[in-house]
N, CA, C and O atoms as CSV, one atom per row, in Angstrom:
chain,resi,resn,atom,element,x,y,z
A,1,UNK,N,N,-31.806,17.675,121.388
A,1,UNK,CA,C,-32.285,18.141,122.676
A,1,UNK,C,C,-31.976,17.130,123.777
A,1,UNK,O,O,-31.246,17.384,124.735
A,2,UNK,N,N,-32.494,16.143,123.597
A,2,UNK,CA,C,-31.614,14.581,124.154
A,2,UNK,C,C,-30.179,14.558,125.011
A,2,UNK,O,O,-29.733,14.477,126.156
A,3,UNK,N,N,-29.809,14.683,123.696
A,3,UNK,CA,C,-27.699,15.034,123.927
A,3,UNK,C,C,-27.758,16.290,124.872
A,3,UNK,O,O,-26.931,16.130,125.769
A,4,UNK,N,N,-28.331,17.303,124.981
A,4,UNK,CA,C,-28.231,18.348,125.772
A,4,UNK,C,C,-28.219,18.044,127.046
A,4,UNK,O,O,-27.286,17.964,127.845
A,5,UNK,N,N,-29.423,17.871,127.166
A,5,UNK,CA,C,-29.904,17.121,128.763
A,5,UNK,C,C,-29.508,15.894,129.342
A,5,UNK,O,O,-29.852,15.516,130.462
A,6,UNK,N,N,-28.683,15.197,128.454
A,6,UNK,CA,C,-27.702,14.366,128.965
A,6,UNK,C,C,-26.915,14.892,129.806
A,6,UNK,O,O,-26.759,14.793,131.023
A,7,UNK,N,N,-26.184,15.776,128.542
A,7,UNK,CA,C,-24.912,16.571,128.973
A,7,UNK,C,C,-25.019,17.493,129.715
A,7,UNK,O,O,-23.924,17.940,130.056
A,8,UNK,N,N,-26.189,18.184,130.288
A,8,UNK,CA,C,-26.549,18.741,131.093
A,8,UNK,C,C,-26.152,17.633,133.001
A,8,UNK,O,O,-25.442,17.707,134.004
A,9,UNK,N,N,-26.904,17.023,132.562
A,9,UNK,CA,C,-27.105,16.211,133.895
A,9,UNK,C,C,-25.930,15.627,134.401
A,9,UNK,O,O,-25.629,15.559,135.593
A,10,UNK,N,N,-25.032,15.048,133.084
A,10,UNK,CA,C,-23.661,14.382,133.811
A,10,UNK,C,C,-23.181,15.612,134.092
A,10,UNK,O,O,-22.653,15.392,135.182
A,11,UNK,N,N,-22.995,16.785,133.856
A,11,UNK,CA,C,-22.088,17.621,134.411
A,11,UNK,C,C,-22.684,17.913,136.063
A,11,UNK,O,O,-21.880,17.848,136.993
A,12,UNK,N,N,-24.047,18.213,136.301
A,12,UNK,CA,C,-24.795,18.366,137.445
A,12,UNK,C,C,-24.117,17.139,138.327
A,12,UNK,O,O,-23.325,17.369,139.241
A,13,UNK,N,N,-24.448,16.065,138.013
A,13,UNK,CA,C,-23.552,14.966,138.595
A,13,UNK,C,C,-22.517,14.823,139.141
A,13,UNK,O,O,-22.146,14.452,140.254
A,14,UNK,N,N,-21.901,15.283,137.903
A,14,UNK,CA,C,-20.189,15.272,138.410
A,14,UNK,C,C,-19.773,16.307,139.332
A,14,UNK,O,O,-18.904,16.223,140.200
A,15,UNK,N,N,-20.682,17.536,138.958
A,15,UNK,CA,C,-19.977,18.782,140.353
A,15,UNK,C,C,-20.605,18.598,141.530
A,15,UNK,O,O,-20.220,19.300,142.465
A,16,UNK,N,N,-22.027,17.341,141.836
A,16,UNK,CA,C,-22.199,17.302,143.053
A,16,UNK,C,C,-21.173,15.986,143.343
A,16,UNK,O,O,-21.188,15.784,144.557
A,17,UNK,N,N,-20.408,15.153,142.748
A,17,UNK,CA,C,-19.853,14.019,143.552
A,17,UNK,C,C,-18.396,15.069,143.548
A,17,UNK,O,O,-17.647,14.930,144.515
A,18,UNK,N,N,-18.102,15.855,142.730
A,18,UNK,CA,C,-16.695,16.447,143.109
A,18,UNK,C,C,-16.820,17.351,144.369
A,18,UNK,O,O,-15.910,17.464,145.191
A,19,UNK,N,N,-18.143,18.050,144.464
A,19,UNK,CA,C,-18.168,18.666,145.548
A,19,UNK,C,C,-18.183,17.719,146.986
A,19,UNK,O,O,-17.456,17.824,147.974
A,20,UNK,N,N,-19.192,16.846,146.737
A,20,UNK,CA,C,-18.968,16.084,148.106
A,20,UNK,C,C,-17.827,15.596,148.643
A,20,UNK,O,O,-17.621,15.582,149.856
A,21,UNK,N,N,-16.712,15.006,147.445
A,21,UNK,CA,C,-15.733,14.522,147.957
A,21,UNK,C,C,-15.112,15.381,148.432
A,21,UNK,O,O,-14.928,15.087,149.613
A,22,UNK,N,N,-14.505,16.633,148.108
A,22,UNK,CA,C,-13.983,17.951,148.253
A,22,UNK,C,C,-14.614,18.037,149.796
A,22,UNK,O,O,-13.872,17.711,150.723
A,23,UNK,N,N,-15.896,18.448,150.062
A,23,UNK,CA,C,-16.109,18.509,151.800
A,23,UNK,C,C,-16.153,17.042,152.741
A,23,UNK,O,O,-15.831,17.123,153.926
A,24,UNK,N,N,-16.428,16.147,152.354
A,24,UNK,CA,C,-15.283,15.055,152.681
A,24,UNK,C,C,-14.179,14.736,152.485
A,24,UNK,O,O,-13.989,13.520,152.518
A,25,UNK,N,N,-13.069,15.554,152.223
A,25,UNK,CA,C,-11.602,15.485,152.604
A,25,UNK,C,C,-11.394,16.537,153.729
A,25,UNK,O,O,-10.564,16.505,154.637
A,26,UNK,N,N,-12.319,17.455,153.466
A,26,UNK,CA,C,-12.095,18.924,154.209
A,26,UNK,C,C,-12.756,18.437,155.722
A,26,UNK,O,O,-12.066,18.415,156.742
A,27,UNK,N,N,-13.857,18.145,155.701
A,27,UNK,CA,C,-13.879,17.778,156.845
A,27,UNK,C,C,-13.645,16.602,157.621
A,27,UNK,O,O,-13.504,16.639,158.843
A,28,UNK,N,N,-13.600,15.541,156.926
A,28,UNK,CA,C,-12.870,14.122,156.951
A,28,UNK,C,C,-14.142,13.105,157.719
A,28,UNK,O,O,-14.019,12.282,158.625
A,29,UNK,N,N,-15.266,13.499,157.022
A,29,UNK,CA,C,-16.856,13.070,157.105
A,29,UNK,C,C,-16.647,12.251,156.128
A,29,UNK,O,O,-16.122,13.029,155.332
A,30,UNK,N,N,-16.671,11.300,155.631
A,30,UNK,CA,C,-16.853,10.097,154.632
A,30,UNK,C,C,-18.419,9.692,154.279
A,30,UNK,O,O,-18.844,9.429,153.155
A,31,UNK,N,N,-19.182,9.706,155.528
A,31,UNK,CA,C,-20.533,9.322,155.152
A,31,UNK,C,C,-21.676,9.693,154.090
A,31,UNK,O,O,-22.742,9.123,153.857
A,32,UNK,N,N,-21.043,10.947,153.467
A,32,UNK,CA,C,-21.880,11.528,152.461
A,32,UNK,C,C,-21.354,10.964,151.232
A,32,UNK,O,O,-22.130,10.890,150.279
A,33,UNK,N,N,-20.079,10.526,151.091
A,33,UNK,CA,C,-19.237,9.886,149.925
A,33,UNK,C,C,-20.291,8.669,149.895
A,33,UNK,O,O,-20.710,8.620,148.738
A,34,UNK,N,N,-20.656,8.068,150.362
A,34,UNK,CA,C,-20.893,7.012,150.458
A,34,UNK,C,C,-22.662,6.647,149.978
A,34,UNK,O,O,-23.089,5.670,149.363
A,35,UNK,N,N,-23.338,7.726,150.479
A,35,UNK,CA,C,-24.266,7.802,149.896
A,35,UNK,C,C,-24.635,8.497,148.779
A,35,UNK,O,O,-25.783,8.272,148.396
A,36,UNK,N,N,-24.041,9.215,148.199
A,36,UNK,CA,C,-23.540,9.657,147.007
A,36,UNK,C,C,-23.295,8.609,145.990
A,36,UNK,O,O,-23.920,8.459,144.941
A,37,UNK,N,N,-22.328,7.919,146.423
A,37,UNK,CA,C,-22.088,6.334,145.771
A,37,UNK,C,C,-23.327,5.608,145.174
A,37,UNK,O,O,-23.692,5.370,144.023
A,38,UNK,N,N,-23.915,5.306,146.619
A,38,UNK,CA,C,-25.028,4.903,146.398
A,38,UNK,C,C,-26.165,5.257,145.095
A,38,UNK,O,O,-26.570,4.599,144.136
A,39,UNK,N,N,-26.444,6.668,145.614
A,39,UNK,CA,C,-27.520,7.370,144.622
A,39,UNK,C,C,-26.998,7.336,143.409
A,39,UNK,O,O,-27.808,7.672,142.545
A,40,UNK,N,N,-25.538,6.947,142.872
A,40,UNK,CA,C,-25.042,6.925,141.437
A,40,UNK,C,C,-24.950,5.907,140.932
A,40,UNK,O,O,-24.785,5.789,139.718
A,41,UNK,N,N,-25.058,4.676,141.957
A,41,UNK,CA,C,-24.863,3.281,141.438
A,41,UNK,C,C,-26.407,2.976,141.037
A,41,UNK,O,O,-26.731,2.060,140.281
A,42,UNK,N,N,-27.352,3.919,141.686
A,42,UNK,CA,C,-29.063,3.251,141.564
A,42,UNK,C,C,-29.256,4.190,140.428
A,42,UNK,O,O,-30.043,3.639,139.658
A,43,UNK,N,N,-28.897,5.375,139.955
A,43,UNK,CA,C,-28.973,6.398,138.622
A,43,UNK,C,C,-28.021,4.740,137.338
A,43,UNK,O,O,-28.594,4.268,136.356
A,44,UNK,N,N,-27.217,4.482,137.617
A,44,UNK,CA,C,-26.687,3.293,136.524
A,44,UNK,C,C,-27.374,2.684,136.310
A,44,UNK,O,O,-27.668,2.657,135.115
A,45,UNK,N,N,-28.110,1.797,137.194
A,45,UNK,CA,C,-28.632,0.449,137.396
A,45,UNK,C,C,-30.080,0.594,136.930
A,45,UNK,O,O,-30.783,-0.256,136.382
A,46,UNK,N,N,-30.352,1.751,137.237
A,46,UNK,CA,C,-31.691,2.051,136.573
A,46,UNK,C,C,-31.926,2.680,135.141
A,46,UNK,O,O,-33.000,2.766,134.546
A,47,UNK,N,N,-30.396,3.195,134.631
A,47,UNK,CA,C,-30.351,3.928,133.496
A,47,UNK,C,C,-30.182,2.869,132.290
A,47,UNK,O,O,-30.687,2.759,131.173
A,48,UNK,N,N,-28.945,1.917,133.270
A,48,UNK,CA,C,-29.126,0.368,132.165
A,48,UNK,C,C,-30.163,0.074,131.862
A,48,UNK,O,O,-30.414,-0.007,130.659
A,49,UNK,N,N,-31.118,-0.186,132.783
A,49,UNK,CA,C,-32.581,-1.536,132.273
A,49,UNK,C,C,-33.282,-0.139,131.896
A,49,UNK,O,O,-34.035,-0.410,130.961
A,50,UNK,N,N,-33.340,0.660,132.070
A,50,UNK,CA,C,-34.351,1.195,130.901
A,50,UNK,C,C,-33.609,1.431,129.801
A,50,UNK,O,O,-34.486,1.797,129.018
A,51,UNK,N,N,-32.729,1.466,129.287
A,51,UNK,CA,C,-31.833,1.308,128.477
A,51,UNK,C,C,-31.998,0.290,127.317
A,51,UNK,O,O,-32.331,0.379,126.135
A,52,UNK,N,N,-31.605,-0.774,128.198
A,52,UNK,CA,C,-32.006,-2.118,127.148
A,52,UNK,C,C,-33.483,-2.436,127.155
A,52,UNK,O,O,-34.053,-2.914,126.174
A,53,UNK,N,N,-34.222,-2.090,128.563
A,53,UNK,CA,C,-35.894,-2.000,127.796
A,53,UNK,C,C,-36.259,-1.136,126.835
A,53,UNK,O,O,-37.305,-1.418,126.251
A,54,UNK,N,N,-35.714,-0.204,126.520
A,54,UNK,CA,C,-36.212,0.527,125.422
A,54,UNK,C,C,-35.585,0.372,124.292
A,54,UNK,O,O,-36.285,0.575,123.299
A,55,UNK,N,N,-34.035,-0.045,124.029
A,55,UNK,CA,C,-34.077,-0.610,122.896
A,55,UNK,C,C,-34.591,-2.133,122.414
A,55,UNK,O,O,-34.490,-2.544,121.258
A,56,UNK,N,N,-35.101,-2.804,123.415
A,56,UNK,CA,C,-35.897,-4.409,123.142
A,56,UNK,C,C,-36.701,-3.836,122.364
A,56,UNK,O,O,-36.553,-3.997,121.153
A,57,UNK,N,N,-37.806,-2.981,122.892
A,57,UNK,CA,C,-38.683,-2.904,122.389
A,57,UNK,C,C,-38.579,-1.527,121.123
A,57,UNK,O,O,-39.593,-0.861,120.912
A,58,UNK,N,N,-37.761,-1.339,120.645
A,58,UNK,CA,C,-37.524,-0.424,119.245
A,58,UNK,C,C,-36.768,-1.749,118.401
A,58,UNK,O,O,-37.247,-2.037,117.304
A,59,UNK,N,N,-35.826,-2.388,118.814
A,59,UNK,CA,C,-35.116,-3.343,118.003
A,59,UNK,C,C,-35.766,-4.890,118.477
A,59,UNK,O,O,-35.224,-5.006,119.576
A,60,UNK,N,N,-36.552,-6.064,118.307
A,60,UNK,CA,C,-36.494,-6.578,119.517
A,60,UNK,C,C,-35.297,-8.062,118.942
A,60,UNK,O,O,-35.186,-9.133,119.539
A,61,UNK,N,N,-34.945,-7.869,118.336
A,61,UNK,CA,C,-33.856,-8.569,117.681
A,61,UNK,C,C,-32.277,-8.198,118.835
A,61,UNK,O,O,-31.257,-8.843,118.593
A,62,UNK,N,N,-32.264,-7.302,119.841
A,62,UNK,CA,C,-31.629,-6.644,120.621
A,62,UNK,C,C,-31.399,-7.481,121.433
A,62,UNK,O,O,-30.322,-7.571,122.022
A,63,UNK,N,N,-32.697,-8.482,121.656
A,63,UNK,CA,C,-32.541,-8.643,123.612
A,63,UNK,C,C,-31.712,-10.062,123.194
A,63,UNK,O,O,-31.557,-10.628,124.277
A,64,UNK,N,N,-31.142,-10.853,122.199
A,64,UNK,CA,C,-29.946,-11.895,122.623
A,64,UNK,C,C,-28.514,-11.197,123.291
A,64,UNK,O,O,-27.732,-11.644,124.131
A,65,UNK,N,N,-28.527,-10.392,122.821
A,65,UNK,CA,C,-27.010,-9.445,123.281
A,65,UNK,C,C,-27.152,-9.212,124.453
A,65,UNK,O,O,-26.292,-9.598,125.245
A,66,UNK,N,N,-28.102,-8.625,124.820
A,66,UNK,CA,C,-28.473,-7.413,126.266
A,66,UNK,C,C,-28.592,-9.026,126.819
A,66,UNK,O,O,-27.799,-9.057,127.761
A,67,UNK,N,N,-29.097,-10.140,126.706
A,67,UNK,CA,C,-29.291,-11.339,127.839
A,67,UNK,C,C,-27.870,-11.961,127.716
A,67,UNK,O,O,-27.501,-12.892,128.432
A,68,UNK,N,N,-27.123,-11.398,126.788
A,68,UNK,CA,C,-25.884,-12.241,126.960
A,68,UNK,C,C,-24.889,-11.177,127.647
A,68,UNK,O,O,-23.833,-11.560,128.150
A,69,UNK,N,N,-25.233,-9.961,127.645
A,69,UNK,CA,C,-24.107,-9.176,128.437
A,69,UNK,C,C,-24.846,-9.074,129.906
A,69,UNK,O,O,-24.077,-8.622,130.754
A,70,UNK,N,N,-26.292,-9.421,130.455
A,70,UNK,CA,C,-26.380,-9.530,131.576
A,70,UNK,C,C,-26.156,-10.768,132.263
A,70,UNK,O,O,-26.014,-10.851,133.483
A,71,UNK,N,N,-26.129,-11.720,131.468
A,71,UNK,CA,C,-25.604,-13.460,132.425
A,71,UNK,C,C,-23.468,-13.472,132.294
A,71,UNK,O,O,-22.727,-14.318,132.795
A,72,UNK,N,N,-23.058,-12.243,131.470
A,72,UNK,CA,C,-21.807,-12.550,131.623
A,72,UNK,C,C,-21.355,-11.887,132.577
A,72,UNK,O,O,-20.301,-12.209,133.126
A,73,UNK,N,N,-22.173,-10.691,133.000
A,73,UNK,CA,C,-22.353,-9.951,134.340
A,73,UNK,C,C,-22.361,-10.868,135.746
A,73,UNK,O,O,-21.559,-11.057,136.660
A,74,UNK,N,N,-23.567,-11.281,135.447
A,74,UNK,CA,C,-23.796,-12.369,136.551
A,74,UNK,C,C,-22.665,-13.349,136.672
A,74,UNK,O,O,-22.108,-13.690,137.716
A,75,UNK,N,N,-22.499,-13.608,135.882
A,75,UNK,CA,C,-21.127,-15.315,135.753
A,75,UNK,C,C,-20.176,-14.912,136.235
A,75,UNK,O,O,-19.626,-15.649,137.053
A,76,UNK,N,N,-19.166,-12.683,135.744
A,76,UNK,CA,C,-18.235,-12.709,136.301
A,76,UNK,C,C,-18.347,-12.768,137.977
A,76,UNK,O,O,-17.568,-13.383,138.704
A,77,UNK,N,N,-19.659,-11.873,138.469
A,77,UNK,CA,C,-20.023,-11.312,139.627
A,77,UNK,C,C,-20.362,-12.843,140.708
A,77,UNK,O,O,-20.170,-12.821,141.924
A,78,UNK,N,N,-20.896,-14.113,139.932
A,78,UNK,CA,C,-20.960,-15.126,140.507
A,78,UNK,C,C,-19.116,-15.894,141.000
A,78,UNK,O,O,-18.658,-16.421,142.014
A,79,UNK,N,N,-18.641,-15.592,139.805
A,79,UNK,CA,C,-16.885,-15.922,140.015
A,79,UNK,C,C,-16.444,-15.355,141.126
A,79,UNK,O,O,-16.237,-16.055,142.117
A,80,UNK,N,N,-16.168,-13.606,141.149
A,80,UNK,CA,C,-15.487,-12.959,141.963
A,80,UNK,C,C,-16.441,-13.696,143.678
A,80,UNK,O,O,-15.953,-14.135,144.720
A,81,UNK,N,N,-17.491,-13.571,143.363
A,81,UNK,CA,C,-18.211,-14.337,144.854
A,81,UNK,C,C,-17.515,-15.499,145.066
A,81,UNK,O,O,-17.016,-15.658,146.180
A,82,UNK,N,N,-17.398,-16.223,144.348
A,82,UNK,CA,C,-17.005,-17.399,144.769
A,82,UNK,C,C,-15.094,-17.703,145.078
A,82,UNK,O,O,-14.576,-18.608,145.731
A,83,UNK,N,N,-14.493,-16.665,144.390
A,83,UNK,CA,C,-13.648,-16.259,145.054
A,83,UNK,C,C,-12.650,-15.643,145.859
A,83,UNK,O,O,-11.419,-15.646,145.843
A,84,UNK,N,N,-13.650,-15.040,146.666
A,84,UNK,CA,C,-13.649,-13.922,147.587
A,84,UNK,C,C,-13.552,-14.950,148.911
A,84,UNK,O,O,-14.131,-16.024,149.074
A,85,UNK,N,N,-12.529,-14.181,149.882
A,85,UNK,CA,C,-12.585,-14.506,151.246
A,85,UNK,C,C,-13.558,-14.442,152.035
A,85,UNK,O,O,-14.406,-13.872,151.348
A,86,UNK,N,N,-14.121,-14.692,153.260
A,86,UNK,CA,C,-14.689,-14.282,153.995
A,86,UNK,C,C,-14.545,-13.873,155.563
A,86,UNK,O,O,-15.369,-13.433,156.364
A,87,UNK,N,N,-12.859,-14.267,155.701
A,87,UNK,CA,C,-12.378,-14.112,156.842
A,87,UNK,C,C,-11.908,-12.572,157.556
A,87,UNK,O,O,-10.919,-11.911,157.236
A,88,UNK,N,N,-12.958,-12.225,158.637
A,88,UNK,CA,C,-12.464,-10.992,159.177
A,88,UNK,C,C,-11.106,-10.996,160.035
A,88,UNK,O,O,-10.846,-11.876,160.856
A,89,UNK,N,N,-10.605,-10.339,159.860
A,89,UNK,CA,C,-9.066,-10.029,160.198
A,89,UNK,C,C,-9.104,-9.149,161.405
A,89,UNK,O,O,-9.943,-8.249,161.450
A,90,UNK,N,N,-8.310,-9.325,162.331
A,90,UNK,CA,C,-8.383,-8.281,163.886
A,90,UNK,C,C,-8.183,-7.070,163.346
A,90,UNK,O,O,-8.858,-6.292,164.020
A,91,UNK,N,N,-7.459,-6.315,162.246
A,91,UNK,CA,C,-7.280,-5.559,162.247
A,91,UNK,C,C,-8.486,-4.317,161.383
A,91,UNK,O,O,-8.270,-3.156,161.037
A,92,UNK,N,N,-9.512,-5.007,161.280
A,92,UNK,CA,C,-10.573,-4.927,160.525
A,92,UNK,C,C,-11.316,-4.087,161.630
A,92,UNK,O,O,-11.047,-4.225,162.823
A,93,UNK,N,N,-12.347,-3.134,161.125
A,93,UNK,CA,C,-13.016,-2.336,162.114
A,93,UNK,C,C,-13.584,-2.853,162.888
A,93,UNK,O,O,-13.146,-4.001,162.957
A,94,UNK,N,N,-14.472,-2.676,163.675
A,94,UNK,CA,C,-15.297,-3.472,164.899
A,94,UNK,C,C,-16.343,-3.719,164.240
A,94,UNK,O,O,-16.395,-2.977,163.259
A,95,UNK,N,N,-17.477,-4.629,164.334
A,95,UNK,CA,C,-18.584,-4.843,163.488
A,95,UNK,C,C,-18.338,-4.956,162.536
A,95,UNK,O,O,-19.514,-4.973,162.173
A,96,UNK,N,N,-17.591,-5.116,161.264
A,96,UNK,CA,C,-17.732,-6.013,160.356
A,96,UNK,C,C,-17.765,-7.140,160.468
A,96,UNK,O,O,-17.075,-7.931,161.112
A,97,UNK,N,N,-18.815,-7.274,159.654
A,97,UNK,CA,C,-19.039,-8.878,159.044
A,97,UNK,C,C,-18.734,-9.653,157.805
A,97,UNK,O,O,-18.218,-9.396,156.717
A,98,UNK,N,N,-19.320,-10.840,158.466
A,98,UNK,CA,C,-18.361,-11.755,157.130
A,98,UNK,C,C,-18.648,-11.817,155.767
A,98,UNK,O,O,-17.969,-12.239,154.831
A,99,UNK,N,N,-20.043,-11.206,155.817
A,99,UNK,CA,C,-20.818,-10.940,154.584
A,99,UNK,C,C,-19.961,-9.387,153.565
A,99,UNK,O,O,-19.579,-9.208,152.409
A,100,UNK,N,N,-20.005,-8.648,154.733
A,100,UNK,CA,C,-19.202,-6.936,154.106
A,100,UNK,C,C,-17.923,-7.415,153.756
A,100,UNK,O,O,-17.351,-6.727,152.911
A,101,UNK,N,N,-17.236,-8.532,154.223
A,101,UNK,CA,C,-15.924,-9.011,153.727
A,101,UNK,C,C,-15.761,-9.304,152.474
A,101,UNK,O,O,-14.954,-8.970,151.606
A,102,UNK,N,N,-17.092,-10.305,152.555
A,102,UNK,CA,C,-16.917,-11.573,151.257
A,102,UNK,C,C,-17.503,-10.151,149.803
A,102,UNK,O,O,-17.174,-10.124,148.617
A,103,UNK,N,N,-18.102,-9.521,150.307
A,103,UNK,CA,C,-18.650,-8.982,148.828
A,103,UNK,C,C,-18.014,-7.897,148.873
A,103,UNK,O,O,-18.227,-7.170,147.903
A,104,UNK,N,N,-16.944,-7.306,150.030
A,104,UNK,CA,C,-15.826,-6.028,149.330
A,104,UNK,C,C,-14.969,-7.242,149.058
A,104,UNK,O,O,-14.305,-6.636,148.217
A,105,UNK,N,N,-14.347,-8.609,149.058
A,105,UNK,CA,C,-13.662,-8.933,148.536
A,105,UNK,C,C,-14.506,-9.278,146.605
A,105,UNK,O,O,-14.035,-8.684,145.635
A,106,UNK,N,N,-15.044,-9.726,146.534
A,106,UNK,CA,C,-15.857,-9.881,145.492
A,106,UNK,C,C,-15.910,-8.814,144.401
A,106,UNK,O,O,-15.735,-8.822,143.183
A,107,UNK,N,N,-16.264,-7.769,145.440
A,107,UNK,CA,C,-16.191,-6.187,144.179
A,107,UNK,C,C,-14.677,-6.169,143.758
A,107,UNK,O,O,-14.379,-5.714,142.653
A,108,UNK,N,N,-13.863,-6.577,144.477
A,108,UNK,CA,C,-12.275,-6.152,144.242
A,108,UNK,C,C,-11.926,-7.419,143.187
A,108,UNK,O,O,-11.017,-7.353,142.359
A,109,UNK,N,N,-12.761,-8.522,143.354
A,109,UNK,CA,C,-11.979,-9.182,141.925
A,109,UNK,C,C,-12.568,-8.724,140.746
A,109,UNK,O,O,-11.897,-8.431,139.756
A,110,UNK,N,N,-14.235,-8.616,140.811
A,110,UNK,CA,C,-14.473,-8.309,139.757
A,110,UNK,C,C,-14.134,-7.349,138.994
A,110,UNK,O,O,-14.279,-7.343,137.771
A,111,UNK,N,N,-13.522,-6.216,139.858
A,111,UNK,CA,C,-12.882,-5.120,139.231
A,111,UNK,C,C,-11.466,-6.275,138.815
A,111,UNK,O,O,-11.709,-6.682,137.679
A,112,UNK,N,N,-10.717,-6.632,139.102
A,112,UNK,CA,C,-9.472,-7.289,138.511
A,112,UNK,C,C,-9.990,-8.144,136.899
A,112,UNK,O,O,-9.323,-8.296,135.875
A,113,UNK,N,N,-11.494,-8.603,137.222
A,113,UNK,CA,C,-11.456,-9.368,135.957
A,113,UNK,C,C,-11.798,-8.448,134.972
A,113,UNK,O,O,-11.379,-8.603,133.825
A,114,UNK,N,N,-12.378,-7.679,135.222
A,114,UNK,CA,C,-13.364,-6.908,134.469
A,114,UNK,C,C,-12.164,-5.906,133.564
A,114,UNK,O,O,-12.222,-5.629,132.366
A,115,UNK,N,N,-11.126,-5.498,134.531
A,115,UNK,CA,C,-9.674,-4.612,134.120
A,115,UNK,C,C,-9.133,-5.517,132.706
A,115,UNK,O,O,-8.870,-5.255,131.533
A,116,UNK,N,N,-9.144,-6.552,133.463
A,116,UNK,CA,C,-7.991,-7.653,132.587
A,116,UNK,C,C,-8.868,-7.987,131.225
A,116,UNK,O,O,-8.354,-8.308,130.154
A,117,UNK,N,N,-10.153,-7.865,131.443
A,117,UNK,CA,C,-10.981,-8.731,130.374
A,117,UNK,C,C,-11.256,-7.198,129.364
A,117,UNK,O,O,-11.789,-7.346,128.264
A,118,UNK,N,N,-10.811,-5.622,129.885
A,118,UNK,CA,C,-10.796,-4.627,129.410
A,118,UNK,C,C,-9.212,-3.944,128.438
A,118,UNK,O,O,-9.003,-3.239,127.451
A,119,UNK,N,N,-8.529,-4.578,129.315
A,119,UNK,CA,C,-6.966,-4.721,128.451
A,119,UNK,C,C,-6.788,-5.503,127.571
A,119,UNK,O,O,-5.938,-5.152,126.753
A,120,UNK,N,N,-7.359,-6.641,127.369
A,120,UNK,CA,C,-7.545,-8.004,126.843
A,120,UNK,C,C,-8.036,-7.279,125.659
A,120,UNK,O,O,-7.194,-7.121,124.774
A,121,UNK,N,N,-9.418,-6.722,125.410
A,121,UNK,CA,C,-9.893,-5.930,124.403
A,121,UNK,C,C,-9.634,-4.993,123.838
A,121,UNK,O,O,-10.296,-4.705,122.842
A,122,UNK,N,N,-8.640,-4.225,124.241
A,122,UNK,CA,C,-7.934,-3.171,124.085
A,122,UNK,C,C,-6.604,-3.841,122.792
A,122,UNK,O,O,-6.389,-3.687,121.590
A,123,UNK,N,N,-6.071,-4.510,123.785
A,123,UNK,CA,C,-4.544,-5.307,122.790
A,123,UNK,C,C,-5.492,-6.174,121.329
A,123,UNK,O,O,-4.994,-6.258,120.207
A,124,UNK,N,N,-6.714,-6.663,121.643
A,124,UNK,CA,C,-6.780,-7.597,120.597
A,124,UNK,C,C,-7.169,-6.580,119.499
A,124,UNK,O,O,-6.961,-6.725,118.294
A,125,UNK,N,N,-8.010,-5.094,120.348
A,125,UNK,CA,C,-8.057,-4.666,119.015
A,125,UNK,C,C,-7.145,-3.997,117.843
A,125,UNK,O,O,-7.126,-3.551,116.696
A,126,UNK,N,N,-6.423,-4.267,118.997
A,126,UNK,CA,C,-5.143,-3.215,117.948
A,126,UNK,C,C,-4.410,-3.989,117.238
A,126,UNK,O,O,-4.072,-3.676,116.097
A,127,UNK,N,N,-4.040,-5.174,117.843
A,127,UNK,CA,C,-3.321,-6.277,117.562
A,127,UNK,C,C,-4.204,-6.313,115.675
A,127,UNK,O,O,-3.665,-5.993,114.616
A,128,UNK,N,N,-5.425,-6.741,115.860
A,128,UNK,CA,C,-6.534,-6.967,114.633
A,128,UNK,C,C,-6.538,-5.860,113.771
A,128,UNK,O,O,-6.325,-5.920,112.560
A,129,UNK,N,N,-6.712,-5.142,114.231
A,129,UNK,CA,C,-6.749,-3.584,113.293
A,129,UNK,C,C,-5.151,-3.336,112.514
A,129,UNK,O,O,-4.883,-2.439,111.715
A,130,UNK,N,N,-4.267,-4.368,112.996
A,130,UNK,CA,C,-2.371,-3.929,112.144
A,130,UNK,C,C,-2.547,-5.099,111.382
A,130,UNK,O,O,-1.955,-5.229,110.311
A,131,UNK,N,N,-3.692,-6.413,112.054
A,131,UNK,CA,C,-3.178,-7.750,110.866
A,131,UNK,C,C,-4.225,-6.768,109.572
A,131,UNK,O,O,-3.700,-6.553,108.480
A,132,UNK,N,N,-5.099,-6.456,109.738
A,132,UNK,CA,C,-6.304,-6.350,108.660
A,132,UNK,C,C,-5.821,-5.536,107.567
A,132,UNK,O,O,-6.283,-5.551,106.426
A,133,UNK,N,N,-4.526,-4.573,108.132
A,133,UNK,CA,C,-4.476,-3.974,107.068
A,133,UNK,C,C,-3.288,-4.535,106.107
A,133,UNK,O,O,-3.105,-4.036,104.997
């Protein structure tokens, strides 16, 4: 019943962010994309920690992993911060700041590390899975 209403909901999900984007191309309104974004990044963020709070407390042998995949979170997300620009460029909209710089530059590495550290896992497993046999 679980699996249902999962699968229920990501589909609900997915046809309201396909729909929004769809009338943000059509009408070339962006602002609803955006909060859309939003409301899906706080559905994650909240789906994680109850996530790993509820398996702590069914397994509690759990929470070294879950504290080691949230400080490697932090460490990459502390990296990409720290090497992120902060310089606004003239050609940059009006009112941005140096802060919206430094942390869209930030999201853009961590997506680069996060890619690379996802290919990385990809090759080793295959690589491992041809020595083993």
């Amino acid at each position: 019943m679980a699996e249902k209403i999962s699968s229920m909901t990501l589909y609900v999900l997915l046809g309201i962010g396909v729909l929004v984007f769809l009338l943000g191309m059509v009408g070339g309104n962006y602002e609803a994309m955006i909060y859309v974004s939003y409301l899906y990044a706080g559905i994650t963020i909240i789906g994680a920690l109850a996530a790993t709070v509820m398996g702590a407390m069914s397994k509690p042998e759990t929470i070294k992993g879950s504290l080691l995949g949230v400080g490697g979170m932090l460490l990459i997300i502390g990296i990409s911060y720290g090497l992120a620009n902060s310089t606004v460029m003239d050609y940059y909209p009006k009112g941005t700041t140096e802060s919206a710089v430094r942390w869209s530059g930030a999201g853009l590495y961590a997506l680069y590390i996060l890619t690379f550290l996802t290919i990385g896992s990809i090759i080793y497993a295959g690589v491992a899975s041809i020595i083993k046999k």
